[in-house]
KEGU-257542 format. One record per residue (C-alpha): residue number from 1; x, z, y; chain; residue in three letters. Coordinates in steps of 0.02 Angstrom, whole numbers, plus 50000, padded with zeros to 5 digits. Layout:
N
+-----+-------+-------+-------+-------+------+
:  nr :    xx :    zz :    yy : kette : rest :
+-----+-------+-------+-------+-------+------+
: NUM :     X :     Z :     Y :     A :  Ala :
...
+-----+-------+-------+-------+-------+------+
***
This chain:
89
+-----+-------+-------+-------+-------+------+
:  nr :    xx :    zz :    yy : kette : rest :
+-----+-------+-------+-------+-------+------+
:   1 : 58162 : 52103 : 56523 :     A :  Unk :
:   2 : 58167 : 51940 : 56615 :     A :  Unk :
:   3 : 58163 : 51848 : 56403 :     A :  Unk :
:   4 : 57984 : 51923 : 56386 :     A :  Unk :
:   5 : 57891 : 51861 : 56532 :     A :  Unk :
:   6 : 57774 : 51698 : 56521 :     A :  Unk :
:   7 : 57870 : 51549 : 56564 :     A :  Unk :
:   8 : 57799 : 51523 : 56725 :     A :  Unk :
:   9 : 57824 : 51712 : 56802 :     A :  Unk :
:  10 : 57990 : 51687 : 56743 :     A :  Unk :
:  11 : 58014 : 51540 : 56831 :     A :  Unk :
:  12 : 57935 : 51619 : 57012 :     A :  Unk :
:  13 : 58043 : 51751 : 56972 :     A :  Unk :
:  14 : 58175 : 51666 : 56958 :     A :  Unk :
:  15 : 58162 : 51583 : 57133 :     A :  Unk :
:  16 : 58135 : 51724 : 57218 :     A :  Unk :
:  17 : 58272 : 51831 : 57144 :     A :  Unk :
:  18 : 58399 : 51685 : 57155 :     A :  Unk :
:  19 : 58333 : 51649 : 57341 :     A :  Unk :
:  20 : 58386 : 51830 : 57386 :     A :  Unk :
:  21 : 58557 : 51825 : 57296 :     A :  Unk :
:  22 : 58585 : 51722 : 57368 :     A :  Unk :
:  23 : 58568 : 51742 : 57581 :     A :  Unk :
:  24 : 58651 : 51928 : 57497 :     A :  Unk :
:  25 : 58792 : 51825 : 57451 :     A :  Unk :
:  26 : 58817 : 51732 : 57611 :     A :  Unk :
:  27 : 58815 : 51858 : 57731 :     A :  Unk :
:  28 : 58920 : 51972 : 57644 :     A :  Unk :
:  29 : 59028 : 51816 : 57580 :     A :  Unk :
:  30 : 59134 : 51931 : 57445 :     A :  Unk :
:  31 : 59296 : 51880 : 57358 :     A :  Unk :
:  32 : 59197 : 51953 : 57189 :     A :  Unk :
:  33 : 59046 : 51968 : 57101 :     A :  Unk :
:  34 : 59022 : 52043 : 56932 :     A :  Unk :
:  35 : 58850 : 52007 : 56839 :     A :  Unk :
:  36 : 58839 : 52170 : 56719 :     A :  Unk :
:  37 : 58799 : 52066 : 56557 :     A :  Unk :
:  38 : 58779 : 51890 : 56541 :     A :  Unk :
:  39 : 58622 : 51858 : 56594 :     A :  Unk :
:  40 : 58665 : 51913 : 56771 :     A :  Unk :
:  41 : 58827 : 51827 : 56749 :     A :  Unk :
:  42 : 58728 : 51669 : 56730 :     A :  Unk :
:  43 : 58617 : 51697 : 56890 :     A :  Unk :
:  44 : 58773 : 51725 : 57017 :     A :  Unk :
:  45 : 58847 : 51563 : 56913 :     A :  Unk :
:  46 : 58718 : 51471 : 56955 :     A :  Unk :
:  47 : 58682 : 51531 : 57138 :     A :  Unk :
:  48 : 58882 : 51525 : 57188 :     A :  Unk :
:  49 : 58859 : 51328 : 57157 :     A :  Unk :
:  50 : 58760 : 51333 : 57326 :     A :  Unk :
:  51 : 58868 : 51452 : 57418 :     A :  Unk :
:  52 : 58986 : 51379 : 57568 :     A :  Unk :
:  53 : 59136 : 51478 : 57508 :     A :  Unk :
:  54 : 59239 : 51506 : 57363 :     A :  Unk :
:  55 : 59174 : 51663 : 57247 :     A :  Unk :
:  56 : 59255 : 51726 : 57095 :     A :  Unk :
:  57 : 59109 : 51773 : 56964 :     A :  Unk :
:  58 : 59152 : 51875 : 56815 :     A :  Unk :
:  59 : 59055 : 52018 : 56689 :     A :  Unk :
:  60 : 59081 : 52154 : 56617 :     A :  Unk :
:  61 : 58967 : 52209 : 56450 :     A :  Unk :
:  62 : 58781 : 52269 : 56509 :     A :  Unk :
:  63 : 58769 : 52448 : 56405 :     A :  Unk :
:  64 : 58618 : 52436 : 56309 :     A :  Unk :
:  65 : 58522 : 52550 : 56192 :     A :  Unk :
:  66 : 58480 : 52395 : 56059 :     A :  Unk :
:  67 : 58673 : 52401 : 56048 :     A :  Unk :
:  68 : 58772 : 52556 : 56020 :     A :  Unk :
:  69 : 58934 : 52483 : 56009 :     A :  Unk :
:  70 : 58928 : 52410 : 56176 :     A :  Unk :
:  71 : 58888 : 52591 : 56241 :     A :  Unk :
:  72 : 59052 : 52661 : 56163 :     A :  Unk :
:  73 : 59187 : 52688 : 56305 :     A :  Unk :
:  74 : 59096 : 52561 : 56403 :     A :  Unk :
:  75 : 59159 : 52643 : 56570 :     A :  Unk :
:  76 : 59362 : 52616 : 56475 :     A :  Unk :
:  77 : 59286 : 52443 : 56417 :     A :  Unk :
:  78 : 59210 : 52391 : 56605 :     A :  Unk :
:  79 : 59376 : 52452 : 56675 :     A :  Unk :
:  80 : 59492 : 52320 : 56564 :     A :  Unk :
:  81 : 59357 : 52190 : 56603 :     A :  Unk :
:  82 : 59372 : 52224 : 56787 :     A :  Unk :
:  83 : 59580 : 52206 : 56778 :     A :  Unk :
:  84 : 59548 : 52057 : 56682 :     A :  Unk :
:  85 : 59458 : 51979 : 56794 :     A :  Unk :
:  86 : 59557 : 52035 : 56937 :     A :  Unk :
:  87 : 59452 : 52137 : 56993 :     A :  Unk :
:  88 : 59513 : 52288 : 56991 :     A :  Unk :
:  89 : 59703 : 52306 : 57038 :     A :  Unk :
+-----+-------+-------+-------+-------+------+
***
């Protein structure tokens, strides 16, 4: 996970990965995007602030075996995240 590599891979990393979000984001310029978890939440936060168009970023809870409870009905719980969001209809 991204929290366990040395500071400076994390960092290179980090450039790269935003880098390609974000020439993904502007040529597909989407209405959405939904970071599963709040990490990747963070990362399209913080790329959208370069984008040349408006983008709606939202999450839904990243399933995780560290956390059974956020693996129970998680495709019910992603769902009412998505409608909250307006994502889905």
């Amino acid at each position: 996970t991204p929290d366990k590599l040395p500071s400076n891979e994390k960092k290179r990393l980090d450039l790269v990965c935003d880098t390609h979000l974000e020439k993904v984001l502007n040529i597909l310029k989407p209405e959405f995007a939904v970071g599963v978890g709040a990490f990747a939440e963070s990362k399209i936060s913080t790329v959208s602030e370069k984008l040349n168009f408006s983008l709606n970023v939202s999450r839904v809870l990243h399933p995780s075996p560290a956390s059974p409870a956020a693996n129970r009905d998680w495709s019910g719980t992603a769902q009412k995240q998505l409608k909250g969001s307006g994502v889905w209809g």
